[in-house]
Jmol script that loads the backbone (N, CA, C; Angstrom):
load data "model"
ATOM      1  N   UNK A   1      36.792 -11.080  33.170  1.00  0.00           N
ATOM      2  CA  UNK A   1      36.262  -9.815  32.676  1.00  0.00           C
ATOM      3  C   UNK A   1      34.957 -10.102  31.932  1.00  0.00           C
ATOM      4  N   UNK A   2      33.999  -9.083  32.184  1.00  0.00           N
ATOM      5  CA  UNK A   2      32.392  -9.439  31.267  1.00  0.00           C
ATOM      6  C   UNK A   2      32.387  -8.455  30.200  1.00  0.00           C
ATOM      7  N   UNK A   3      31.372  -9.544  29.262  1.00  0.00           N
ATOM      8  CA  UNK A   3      31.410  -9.006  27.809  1.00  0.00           C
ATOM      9  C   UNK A   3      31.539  -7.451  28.047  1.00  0.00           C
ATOM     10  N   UNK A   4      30.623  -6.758  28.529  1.00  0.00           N
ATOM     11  CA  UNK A   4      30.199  -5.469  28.832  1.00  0.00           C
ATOM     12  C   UNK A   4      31.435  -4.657  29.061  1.00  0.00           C
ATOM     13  N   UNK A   5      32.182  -5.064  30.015  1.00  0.00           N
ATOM     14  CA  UNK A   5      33.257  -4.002  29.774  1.00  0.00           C
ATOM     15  C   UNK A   5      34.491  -4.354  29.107  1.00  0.00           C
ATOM     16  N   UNK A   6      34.112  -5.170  28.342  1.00  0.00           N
ATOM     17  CA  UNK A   6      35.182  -5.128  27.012  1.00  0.00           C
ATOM     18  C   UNK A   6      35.048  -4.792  26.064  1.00  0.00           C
ATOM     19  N   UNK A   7      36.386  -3.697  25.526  1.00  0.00           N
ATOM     20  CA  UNK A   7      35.625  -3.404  24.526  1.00  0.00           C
ATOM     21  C   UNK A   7      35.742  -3.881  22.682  1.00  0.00           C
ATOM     22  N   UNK A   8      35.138  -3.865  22.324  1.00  0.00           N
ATOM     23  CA  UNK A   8      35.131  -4.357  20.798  1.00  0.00           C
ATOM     24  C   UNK A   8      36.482  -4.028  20.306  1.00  0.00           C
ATOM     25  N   UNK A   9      36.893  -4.898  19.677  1.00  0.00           N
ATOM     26  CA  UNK A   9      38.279  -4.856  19.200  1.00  0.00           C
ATOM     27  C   UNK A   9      38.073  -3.696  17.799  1.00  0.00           C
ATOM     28  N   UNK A  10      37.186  -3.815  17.078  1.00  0.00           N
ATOM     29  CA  UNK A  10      36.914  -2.961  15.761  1.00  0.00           C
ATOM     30  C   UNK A  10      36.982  -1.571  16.441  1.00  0.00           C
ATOM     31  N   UNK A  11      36.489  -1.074  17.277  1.00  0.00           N
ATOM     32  CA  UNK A  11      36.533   0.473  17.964  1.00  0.00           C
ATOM     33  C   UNK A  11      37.579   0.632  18.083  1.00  0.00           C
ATOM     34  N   UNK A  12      38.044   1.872  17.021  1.00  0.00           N
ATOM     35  CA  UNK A  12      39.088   2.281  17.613  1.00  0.00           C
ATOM     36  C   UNK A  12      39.584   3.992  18.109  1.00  0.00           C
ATOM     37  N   UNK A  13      40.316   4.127  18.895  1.00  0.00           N
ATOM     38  CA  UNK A  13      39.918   5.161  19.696  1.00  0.00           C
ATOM     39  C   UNK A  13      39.900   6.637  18.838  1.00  0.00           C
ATOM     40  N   UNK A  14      38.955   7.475  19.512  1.00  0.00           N
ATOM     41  CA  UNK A  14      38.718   8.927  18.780  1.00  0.00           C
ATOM     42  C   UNK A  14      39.900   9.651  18.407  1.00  0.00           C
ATOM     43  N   UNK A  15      39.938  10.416  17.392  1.00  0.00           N
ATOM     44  CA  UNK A  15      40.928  11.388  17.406  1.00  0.00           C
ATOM     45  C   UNK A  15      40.998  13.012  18.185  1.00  0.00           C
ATOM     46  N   UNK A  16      41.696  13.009  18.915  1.00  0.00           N
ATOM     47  CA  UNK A  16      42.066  14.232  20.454  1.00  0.00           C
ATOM     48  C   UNK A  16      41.216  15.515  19.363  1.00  0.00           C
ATOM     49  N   UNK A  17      41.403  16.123  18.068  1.00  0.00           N
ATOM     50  CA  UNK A  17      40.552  16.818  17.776  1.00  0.00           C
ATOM     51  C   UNK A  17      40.448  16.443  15.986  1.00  0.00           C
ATOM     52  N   UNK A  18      39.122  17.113  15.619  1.00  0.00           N
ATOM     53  CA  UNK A  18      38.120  16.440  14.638  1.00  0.00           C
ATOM     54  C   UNK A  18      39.176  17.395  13.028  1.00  0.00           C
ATOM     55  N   UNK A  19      39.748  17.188  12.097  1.00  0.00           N
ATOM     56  CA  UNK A  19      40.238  17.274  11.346  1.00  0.00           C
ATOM     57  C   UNK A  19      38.989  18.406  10.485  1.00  0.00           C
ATOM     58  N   UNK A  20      39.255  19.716  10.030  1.00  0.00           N
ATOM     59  CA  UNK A  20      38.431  20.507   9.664  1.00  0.00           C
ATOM     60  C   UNK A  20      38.693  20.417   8.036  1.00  0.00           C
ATOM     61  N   UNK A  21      39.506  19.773   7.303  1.00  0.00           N
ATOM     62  CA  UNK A  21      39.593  19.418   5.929  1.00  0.00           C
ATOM     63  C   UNK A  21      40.539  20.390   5.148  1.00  0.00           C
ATOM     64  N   UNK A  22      40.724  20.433   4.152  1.00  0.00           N
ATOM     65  CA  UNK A  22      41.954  20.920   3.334  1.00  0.00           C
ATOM     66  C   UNK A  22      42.248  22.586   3.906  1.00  0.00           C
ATOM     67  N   UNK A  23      41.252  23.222   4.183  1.00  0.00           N
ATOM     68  CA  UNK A  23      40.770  24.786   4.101  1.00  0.00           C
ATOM     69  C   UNK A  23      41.020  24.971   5.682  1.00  0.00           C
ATOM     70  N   UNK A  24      40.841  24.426   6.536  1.00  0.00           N
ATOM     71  CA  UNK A  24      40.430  24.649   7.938  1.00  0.00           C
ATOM     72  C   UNK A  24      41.218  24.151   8.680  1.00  0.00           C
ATOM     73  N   UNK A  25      41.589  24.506   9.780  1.00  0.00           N
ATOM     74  CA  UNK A  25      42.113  24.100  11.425  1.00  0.00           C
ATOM     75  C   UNK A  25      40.962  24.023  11.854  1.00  0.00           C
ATOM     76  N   UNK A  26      41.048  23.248  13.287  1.00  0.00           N
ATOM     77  CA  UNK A  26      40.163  23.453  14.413  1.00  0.00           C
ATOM     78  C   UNK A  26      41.191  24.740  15.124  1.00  0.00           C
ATOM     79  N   UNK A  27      40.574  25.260  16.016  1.00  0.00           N
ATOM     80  CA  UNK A  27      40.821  26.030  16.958  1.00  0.00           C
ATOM     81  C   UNK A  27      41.780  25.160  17.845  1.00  0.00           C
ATOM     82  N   UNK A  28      42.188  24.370  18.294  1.00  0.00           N
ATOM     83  CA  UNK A  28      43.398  23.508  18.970  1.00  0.00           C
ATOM     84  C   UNK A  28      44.171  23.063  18.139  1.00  0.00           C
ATOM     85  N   UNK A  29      43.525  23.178  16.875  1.00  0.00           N
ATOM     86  CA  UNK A  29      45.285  22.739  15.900  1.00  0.00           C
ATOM     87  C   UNK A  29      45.794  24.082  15.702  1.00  0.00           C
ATOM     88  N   UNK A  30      45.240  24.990  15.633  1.00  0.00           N
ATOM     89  CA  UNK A  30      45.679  26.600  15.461  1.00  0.00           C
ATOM     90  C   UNK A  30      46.714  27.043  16.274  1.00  0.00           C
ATOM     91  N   UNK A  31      45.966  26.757  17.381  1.00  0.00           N
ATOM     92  CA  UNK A  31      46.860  27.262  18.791  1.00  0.00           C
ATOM     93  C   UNK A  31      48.151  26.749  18.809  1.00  0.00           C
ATOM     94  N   UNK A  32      47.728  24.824  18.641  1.00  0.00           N
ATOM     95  CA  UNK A  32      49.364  24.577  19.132  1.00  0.00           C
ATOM     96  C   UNK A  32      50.120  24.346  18.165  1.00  0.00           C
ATOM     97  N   UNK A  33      49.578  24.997  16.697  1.00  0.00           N
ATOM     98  CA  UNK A  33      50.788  25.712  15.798  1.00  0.00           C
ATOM     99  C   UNK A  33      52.138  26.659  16.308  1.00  0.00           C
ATOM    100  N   UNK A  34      51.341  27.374  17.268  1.00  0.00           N
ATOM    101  CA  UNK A  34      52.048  28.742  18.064  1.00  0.00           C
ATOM    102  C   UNK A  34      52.164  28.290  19.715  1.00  0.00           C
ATOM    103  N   UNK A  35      52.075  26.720  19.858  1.00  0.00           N
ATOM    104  CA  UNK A  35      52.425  26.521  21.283  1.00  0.00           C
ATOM    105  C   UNK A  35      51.189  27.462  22.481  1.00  0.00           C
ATOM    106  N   UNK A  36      49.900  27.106  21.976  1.00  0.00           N
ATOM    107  CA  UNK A  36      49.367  27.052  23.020  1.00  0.00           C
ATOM    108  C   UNK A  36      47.948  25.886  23.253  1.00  0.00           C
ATOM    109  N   UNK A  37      47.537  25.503  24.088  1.00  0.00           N
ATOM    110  CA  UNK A  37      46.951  24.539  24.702  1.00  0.00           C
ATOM    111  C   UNK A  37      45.606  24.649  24.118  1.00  0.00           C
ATOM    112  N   UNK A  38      44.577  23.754  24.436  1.00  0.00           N
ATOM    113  CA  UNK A  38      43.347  23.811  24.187  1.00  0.00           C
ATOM    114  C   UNK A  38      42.619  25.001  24.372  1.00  0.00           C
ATOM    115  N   UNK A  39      42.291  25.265  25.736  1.00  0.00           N
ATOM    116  CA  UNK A  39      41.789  26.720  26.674  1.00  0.00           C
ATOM    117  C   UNK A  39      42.514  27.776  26.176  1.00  0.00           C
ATOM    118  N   UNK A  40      43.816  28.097  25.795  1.00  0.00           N
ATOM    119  CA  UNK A  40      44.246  29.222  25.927  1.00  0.00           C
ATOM    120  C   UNK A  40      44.495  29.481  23.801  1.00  0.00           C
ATOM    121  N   UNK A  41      44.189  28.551  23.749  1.00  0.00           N
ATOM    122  CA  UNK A  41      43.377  28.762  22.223  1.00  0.00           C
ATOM    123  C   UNK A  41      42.105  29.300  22.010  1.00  0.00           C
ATOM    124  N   UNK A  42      41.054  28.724  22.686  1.00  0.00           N
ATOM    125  CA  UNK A  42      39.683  29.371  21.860  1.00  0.00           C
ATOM    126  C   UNK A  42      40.049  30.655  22.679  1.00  0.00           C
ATOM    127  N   UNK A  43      40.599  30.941  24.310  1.00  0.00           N
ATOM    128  CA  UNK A  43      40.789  32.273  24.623  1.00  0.00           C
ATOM    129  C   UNK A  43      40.918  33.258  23.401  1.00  0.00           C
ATOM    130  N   UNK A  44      41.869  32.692  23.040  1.00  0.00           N
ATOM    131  CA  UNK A  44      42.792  33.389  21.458  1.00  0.00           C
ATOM    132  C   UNK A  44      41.884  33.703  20.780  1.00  0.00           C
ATOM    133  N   UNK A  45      41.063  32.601  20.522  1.00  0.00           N
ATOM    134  CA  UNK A  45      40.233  33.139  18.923  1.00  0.00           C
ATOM    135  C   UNK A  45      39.007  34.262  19.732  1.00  0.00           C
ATOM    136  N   UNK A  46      39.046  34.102  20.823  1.00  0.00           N
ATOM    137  CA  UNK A  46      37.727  34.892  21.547  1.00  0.00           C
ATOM    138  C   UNK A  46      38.300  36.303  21.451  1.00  0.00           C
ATOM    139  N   UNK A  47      38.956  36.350  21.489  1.00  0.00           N
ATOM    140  CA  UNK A  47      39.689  37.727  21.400  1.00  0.00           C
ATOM    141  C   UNK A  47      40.296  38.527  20.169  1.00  0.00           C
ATOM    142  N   UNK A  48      40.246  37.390  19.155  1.00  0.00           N
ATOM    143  CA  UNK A  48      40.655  37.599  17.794  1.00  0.00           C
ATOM    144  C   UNK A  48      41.947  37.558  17.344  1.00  0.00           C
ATOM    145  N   UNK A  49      43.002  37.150  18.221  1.00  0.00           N
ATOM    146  CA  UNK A  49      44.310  36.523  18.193  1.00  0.00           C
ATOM    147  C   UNK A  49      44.150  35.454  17.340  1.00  0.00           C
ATOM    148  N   UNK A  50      43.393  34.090  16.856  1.00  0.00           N
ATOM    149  CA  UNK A  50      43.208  33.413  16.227  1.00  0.00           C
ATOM    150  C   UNK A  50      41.587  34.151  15.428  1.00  0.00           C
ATOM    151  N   UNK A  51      42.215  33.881  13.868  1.00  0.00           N
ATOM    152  CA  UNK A  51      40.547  34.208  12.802  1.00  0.00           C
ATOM    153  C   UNK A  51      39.868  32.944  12.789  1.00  0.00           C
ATOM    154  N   UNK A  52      38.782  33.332  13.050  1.00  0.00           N
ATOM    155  CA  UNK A  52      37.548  32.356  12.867  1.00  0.00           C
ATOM    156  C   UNK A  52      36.498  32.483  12.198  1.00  0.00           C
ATOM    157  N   UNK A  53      35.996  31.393  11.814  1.00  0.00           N
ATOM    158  CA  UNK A  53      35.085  31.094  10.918  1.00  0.00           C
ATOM    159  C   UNK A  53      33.772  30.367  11.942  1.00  0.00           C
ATOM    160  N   UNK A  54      32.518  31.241  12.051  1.00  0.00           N
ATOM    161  CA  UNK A  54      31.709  30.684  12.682  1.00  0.00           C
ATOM    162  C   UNK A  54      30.308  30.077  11.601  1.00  0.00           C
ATOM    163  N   UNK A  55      30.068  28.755  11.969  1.00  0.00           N
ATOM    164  CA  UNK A  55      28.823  28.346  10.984  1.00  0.00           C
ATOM    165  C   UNK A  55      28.248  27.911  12.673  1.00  0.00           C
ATOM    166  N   UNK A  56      27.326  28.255  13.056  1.00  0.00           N
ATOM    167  CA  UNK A  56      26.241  27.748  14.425  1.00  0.00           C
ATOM    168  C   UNK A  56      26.860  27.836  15.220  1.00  0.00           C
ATOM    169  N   UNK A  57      27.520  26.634  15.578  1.00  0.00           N
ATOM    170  CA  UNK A  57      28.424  26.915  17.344  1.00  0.00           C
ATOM    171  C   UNK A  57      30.020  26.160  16.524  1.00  0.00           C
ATOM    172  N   UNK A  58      29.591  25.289  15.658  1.00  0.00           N
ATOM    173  CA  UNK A  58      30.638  25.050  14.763  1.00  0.00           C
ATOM    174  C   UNK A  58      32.039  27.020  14.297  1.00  0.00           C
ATOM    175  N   UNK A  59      32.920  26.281  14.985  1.00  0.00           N
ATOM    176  CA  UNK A  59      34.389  27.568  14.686  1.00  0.00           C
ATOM    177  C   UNK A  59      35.784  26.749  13.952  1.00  0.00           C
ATOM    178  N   UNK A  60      35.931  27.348  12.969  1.00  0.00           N
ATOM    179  CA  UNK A  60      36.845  27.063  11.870  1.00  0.00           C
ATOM    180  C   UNK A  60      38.224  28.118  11.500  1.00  0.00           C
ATOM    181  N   UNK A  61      39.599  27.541  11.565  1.00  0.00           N
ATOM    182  CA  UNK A  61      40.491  29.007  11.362  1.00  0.00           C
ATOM    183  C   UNK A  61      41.211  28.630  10.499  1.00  0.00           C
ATOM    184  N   UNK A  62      40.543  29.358   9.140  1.00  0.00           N
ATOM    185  CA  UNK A  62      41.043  29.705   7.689  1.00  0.00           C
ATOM    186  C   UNK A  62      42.097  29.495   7.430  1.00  0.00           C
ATOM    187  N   UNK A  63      42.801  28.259   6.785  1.00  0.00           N
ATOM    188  CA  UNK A  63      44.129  27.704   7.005  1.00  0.00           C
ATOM    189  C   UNK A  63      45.345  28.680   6.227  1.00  0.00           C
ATOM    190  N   UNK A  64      45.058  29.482   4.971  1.00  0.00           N
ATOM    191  CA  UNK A  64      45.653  30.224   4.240  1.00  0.00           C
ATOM    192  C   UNK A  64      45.843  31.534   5.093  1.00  0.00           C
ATOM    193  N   UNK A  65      44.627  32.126   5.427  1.00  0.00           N
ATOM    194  CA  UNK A  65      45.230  33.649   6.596  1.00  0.00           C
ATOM    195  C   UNK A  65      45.898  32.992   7.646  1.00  0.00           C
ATOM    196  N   UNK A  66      45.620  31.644   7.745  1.00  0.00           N
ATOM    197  CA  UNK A  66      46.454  31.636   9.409  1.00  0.00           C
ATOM    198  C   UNK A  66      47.400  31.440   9.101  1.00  0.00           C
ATOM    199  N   UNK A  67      48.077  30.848   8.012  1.00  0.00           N
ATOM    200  CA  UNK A  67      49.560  29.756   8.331  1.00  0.00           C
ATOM    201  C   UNK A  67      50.680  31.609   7.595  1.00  0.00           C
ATOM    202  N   UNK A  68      49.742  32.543   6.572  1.00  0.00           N
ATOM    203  CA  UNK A  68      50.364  33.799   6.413  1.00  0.00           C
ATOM    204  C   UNK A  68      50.105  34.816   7.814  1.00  0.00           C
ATOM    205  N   UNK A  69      49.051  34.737   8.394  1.00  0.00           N
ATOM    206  CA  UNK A  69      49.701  35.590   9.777  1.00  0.00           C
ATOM    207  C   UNK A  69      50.602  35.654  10.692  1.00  0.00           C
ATOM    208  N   UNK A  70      51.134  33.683  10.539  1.00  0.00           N
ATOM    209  CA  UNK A  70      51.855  33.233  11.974  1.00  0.00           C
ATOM    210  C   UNK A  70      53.251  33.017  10.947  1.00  0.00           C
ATOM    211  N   UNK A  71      53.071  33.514   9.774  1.00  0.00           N
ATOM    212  CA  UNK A  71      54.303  33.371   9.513  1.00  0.00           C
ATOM    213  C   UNK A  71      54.965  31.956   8.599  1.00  0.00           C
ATOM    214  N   UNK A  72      53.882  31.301   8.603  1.00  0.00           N
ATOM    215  CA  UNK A  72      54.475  29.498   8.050  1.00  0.00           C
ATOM    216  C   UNK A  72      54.111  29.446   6.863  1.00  0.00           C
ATOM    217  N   UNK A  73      54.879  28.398   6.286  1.00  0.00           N
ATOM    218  CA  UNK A  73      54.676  28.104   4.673  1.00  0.00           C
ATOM    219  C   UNK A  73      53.492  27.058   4.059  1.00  0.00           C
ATOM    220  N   UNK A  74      52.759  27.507   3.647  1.00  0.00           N
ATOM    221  CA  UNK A  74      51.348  26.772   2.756  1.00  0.00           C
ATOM    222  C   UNK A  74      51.967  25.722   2.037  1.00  0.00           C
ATOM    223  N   UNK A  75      52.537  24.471   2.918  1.00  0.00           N
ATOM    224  CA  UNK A  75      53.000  23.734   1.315  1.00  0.00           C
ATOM    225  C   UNK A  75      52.347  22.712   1.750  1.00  0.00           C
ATOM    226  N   UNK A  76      50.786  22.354   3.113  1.00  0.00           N
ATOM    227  CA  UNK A  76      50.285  21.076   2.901  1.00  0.00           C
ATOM    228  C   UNK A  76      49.160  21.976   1.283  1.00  0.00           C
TER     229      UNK A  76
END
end "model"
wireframe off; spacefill off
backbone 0.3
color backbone group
C-alpha cells in the first residue's frame, strides 16, 4: 500500500452531523428525535413541521420549543 492512500492514523473520522451546542439541534438530530431520516427532515422544517432558526444558509431547531412541542423532557 502507498503512503498516499493511507491514511494518517491522527484523522479521525467526521461526525454523521455537526453538533449545534447547548441551545440547538441540527435539522437531522430533530427529525430522528421523531423517527425521521435526513431528507424527510429538512422536508419537515421546509414546511414548518420542524422550527428553525435561519442565520445565511446555516438552519438551527431551538432545542427548548422543540423538545416542548414533541413532547420530551429538557433534562440535557
Amino acid at each position: 500500500m502507498s503512503k498516499a492512500a493511507r491514511k494518517p492514523e491522527s484523522q479521525k473520522p467526521k461526525p454523521k452531523y455537526r453538533a449545534r451546542g447547548p441551545h440547538g439541534l441540527s435539522v437531522p438530530e430533530a427529525g430522528a428525535m421523531i423517527g425521521l431520516g435526513r431528507n424527510a427532515s429538512y422536508e419537515a422544517a421546509k414546511e414548518g413541521r420542524i422550527p428553525i432558526l435561519k442565520i445565511g444558509s446555516l438552519k438551527i431547531v431551538p432545542r427548548g420549543p422543540w423538545l416542548k412541542q414533541i413532547g420530551a423532557d429538557d433534562a440535557a
